[in-house]
C-alpha positions in Angstrom: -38.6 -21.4 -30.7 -40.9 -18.9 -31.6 -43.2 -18.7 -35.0 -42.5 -16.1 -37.3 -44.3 -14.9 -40.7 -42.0 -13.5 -43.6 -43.8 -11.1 -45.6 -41.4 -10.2 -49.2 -42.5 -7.1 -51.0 -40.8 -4.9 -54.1 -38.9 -2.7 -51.0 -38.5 -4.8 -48.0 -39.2 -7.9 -45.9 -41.3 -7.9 -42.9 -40.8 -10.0 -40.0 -43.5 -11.0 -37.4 -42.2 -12.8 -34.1 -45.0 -14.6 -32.0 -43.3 -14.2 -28.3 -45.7 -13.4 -26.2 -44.7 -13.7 -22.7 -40.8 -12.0 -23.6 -40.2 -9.0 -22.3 -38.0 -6.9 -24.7 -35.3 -7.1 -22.2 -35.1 -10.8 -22.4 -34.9 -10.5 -26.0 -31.8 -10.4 -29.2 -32.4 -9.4 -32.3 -28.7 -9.2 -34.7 -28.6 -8.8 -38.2 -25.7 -10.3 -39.6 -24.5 -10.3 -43.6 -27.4 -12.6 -44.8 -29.2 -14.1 -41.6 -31.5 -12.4 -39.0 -30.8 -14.0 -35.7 -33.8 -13.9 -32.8 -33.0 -14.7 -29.8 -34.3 -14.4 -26.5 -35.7 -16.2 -23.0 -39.3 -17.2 -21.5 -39.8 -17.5 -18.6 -42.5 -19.1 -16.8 -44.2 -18.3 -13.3 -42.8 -21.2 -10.4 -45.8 -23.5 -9.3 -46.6 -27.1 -10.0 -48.6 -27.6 -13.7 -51.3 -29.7 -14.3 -50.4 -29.0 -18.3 -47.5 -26.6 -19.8 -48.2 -26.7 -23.5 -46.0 -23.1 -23.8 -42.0 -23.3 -23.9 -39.7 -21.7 -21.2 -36.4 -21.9 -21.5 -33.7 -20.1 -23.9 -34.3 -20.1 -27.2 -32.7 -19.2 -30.6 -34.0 -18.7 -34.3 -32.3 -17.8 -37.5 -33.7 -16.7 -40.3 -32.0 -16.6 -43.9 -32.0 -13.8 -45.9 -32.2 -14.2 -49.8 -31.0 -10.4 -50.6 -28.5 -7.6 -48.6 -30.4 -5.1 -46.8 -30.3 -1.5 -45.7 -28.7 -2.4 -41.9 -28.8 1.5 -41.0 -32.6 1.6 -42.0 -33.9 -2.0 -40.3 -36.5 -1.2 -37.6 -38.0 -3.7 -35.1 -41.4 -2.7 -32.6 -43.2 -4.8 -30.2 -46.9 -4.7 -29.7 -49.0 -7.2 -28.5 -46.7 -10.0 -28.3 -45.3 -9.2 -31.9 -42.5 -8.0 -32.8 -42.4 -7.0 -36.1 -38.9 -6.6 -37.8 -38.8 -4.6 -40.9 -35.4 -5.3 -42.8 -35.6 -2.9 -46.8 -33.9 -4.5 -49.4 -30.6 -2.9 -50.4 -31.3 -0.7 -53.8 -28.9 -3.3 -55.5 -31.3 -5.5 -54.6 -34.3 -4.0 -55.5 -36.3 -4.9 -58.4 -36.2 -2.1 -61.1 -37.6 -1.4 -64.8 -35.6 -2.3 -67.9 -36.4 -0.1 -70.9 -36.2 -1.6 -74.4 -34.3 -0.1 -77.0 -35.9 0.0 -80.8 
């Protein structure tokens, strides 16, 4: 299944997906409660192979998410073979200041 970096910051987590090869068509990306579920199908061109090192076939990936997010505010682009899936952190779930009283 396809390599992914997670990237966790103070606002949001950013996903990268290493498909190159899958059309955005042949691709499914679902957010459920706490998981981020990739899925999505490669293809590979007929003809006989002296070596295949990179997978065809269907494929699925799913990725855990510590904290809830903002599902209305999630965006996901391709560019290069990326995709890169940016999921901000519910405000619940954001870190925040704690003042001291004297």
């Amino acid at each position: 299944y396809p390599q992914v970096n997670i990237q966790e910051n103070d606002g949001d987590y950013v996903v990268d997906i290493n498909i190159p090869g899958v059309p955005a068509d042949k691709l499914d990306l679902t957010l459920t409660a706490r998981n981020l579920i990739i899925r999505g199908e490669r293809t590979s061109p007929e003809g006989r192979y002296f070596r295949q090192e990179r997978m065809a076939g269907v494929f699925q990936r799913v990725l855990s998410l510590n904290v809830p997010v903002e599902r209305d505010k999630v965006t996901a682009k391709s560019e290069n073979g990326i995709v890169r899936v940016v999921l901000p952190k519910a405000q619940e779930a954001r870190p925040r200041k704690i003042s001291i009283g004297l």
